[in-house]
PyMOL commands that place a pseudoatom at each C-alpha (Angstrom):
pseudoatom trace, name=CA, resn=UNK, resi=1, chain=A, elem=C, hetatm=0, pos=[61.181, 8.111, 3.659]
pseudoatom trace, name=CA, resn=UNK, resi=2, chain=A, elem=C, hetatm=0, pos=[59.958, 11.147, 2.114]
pseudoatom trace, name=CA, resn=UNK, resi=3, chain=A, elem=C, hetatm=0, pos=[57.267, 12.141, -0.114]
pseudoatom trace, name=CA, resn=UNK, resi=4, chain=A, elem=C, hetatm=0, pos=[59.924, 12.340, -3.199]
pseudoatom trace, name=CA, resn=UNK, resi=5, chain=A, elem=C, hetatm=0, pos=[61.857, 9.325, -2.489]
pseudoatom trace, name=CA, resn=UNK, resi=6, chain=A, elem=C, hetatm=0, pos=[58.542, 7.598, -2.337]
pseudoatom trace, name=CA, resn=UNK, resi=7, chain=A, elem=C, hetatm=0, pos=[57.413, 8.751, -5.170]
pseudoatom trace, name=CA, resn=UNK, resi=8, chain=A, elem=C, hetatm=0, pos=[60.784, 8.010, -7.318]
pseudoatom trace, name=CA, resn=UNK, resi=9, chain=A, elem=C, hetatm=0, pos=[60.689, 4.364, -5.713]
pseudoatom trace, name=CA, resn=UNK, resi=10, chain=A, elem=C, hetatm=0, pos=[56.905, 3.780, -6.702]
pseudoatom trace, name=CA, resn=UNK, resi=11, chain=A, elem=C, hetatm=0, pos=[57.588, 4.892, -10.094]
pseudoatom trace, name=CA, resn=UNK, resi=12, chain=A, elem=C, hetatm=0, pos=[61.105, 3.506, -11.236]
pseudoatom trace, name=CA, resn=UNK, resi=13, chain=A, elem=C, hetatm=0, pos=[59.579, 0.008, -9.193]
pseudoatom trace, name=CA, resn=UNK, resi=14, chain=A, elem=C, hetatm=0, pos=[55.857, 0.079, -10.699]
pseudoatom trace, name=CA, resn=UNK, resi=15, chain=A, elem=C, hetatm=0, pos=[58.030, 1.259, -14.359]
pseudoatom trace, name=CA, resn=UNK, resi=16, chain=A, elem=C, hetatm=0, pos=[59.997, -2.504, -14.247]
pseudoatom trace, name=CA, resn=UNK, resi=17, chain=A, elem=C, hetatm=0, pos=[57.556, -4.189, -12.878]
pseudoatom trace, name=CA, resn=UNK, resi=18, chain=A, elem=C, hetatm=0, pos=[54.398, -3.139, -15.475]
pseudoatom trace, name=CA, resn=UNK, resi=19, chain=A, elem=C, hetatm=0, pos=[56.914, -3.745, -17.789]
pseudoatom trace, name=CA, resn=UNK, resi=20, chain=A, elem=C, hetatm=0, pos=[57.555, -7.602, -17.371]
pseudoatom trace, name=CA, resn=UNK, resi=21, chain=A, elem=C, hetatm=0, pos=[53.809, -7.884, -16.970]
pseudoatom trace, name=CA, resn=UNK, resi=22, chain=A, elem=C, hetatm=0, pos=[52.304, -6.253, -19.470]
pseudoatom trace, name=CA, resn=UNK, resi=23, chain=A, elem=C, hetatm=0, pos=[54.532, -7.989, -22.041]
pseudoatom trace, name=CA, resn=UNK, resi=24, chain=A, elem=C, hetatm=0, pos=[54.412, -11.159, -20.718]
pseudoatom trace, name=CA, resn=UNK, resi=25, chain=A, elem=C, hetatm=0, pos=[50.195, -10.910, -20.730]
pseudoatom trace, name=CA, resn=UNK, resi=26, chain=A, elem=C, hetatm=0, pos=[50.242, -9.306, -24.229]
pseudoatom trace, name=CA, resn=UNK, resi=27, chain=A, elem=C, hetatm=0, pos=[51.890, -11.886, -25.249]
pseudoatom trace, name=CA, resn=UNK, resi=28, chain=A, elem=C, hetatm=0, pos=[49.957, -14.492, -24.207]
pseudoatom trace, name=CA, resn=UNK, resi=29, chain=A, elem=C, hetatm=0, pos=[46.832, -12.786, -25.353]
pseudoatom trace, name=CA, resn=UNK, resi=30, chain=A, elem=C, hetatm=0, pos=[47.846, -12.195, -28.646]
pseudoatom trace, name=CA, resn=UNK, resi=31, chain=A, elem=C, hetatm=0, pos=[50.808, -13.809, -30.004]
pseudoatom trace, name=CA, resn=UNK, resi=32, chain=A, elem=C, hetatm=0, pos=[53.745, -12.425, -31.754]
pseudoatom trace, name=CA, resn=UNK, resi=33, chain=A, elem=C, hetatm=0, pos=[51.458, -10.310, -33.793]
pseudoatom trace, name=CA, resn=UNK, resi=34, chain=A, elem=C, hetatm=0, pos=[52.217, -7.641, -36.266]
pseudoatom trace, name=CA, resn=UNK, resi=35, chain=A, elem=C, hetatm=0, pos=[51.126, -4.993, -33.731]
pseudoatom trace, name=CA, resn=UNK, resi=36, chain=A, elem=C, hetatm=0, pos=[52.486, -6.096, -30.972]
pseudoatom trace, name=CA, resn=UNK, resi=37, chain=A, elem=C, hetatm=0, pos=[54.627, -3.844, -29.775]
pseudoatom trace, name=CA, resn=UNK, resi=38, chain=A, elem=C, hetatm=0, pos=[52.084, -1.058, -30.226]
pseudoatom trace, name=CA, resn=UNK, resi=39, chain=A, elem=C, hetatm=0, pos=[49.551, -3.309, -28.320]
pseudoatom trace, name=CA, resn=UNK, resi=40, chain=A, elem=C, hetatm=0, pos=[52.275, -3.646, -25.687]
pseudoatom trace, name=CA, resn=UNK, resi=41, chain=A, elem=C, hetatm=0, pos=[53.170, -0.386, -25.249]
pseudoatom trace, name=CA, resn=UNK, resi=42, chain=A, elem=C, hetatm=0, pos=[49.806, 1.157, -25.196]
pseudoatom trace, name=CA, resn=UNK, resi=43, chain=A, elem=C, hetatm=0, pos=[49.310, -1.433, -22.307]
pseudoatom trace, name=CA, resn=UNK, resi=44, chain=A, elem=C, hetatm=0, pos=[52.700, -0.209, -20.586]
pseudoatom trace, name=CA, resn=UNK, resi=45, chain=A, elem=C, hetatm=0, pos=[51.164, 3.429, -21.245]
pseudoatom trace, name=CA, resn=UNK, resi=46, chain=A, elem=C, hetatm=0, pos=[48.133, 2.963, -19.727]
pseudoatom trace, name=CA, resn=UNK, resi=47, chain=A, elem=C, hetatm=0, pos=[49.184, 0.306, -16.651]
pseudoatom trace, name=CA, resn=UNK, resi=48, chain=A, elem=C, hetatm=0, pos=[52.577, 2.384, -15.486]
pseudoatom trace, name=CA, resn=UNK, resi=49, chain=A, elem=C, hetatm=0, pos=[50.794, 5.555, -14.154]
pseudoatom trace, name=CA, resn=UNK, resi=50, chain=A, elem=C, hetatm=0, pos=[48.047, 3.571, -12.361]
pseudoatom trace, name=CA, resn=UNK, resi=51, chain=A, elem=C, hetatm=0, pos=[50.965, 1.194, -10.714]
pseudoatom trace, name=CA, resn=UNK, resi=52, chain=A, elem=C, hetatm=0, pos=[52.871, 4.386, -9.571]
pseudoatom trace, name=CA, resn=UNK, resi=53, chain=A, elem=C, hetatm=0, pos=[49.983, 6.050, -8.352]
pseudoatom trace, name=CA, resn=UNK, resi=54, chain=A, elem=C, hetatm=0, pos=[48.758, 3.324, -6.183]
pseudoatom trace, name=CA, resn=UNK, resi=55, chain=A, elem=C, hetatm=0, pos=[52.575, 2.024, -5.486]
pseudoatom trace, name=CA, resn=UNK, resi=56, chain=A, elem=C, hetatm=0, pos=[52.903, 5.461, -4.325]
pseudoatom trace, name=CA, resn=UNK, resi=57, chain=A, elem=C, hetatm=0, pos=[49.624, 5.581, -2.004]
pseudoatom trace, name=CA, resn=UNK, resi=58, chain=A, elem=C, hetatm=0, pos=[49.779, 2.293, -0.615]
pseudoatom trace, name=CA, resn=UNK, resi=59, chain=A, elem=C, hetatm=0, pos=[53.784, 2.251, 0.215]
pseudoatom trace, name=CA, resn=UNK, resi=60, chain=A, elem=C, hetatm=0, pos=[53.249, 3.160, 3.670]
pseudoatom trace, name=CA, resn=UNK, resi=61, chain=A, elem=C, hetatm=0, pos=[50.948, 0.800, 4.539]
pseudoatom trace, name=CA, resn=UNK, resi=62, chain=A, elem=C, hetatm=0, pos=[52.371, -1.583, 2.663]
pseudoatom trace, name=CA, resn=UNK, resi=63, chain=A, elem=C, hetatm=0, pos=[55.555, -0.866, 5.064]
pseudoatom trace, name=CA, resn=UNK, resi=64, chain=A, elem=C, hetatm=0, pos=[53.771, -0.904, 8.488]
pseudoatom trace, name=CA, resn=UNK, resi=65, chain=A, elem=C, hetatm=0, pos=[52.072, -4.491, 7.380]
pseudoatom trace, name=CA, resn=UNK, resi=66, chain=A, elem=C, hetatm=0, pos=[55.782, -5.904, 6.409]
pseudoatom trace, name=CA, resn=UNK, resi=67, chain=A, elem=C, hetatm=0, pos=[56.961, -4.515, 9.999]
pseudoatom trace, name=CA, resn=UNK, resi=68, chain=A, elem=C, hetatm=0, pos=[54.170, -6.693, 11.539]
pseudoatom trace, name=CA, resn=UNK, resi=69, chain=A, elem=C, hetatm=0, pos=[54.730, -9.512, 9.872]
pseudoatom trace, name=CA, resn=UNK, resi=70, chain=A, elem=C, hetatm=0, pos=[58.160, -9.665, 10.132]
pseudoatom trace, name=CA, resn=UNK, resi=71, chain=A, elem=C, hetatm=0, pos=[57.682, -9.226, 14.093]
pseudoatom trace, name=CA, resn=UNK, resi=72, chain=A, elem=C, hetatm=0, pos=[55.247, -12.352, 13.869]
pseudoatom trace, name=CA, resn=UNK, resi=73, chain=A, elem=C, hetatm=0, pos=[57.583, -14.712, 12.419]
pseudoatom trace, name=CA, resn=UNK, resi=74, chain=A, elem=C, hetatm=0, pos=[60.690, -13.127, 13.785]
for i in range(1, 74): cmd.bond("trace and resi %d" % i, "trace and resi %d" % (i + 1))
show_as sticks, trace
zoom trace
């Protein structure tokens, strides 16, 4: 995979993933609140770069270690 294709996957999969997440905890930290959805999505704001980032950087290795596990089992 290339550097682009890895970086679209890391992003569109960190963007639904953060998502879920970061609503989910919000609302269990604070409620359905007046603010929430600004509490939520300065959470979303702040998580979803730091997700693609690292989804982005780790990919790779997180590839080779599925390729050995999969070998182990299979």
């Amino acid at each position: 995979m290339d550097a682009k294709s890895r970086f679209i996957l890391a992003a569109v999969m960190s963007a639904m993933m953060v998502f879920m997440v970061t609503l989910l905890v919000t609302f269990l930290n604070l409620g359905l609140r007046p603010d929430f959805l600004y509490q939520w999505t300065k959470a979303y704001f702040i998580a979803w770069p730091v997700a693609a980032i690292t989804g982005f950087l780790v990919m790779p290795m997180a590839r080779r270690a599925t390729e050995k596990i999969t070998r182990l089992i299979g």
